[in-house]
C-alpha positions as CSV (number, residue, x, y, z in Angstrom):
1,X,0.0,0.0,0.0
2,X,0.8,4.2,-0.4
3,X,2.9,4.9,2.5
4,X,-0.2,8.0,2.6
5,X,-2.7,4.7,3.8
6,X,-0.6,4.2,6.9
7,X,-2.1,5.8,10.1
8,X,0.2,8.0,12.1
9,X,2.1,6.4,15.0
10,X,2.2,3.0,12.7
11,X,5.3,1.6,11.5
12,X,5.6,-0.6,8.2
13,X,8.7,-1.4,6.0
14,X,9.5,0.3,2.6
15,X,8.9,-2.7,-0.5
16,X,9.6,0.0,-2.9
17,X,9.4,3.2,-4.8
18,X,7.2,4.0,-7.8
19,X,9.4,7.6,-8.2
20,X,12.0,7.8,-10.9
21,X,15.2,9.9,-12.3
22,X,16.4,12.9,-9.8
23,X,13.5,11.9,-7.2
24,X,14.2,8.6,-6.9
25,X,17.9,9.2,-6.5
26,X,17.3,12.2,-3.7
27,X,14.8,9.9,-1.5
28,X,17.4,6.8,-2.0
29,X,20.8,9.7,-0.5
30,X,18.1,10.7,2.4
31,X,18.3,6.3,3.2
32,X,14.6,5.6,1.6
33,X,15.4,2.2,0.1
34,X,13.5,-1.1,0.4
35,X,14.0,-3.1,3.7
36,X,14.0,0.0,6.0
37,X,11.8,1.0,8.9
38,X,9.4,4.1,8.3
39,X,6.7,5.5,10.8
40,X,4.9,8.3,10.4
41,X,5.4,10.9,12.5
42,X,2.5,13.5,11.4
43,X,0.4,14.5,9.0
44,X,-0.7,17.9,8.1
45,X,-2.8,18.7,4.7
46,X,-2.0,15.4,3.1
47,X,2.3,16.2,3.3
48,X,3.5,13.4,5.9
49,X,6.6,13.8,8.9
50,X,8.2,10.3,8.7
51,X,10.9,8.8,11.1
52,X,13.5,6.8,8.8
53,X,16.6,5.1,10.9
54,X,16.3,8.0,13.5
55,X,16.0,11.3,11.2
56,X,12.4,13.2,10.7
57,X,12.0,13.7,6.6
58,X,8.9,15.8,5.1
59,X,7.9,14.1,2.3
60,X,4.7,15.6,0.3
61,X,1.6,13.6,-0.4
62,X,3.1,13.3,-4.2
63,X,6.4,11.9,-3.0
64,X,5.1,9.6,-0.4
65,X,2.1,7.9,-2.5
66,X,5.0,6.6,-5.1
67,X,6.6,5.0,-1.9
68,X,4.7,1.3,-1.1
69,X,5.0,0.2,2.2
70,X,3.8,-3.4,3.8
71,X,3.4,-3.1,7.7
């Protein structure tokens, strides 16, 4: 599922990411890959606060509905 499905407070792990070229490449240098740990943080007007391996990332509701996640 969209990592924008997942309720705030829950944690699921990254399967993938439907973004390509310069987007794909920024969110894999920030450590959004497949196999790691995301929970979101808060969410305000559709843009999400995550928690990825101990850093807060904004991520807009564009971004984070190309990322799937499986909880």
């Amino acid at each position: 599922m969209p990592l924008t499905m997942l309720c705030v407070g829950k944690e699921a792990v990254i399967n993938g990411c439907r973004a390509k070229g310069t987007t794909r490449k920024y969110l894999e240098g920030l450590g959004v890959v497949p196999g790691v740990l995301v929970s979101i943080i808060s969410e305000t007007g559709g843009n999400l606060i995550v928690s990825i391996k101990g850093s807060r990332l904004a991520l807009s509701k564009g971004i984070a509905s190309q990322l799937i996640v499986q909880i």
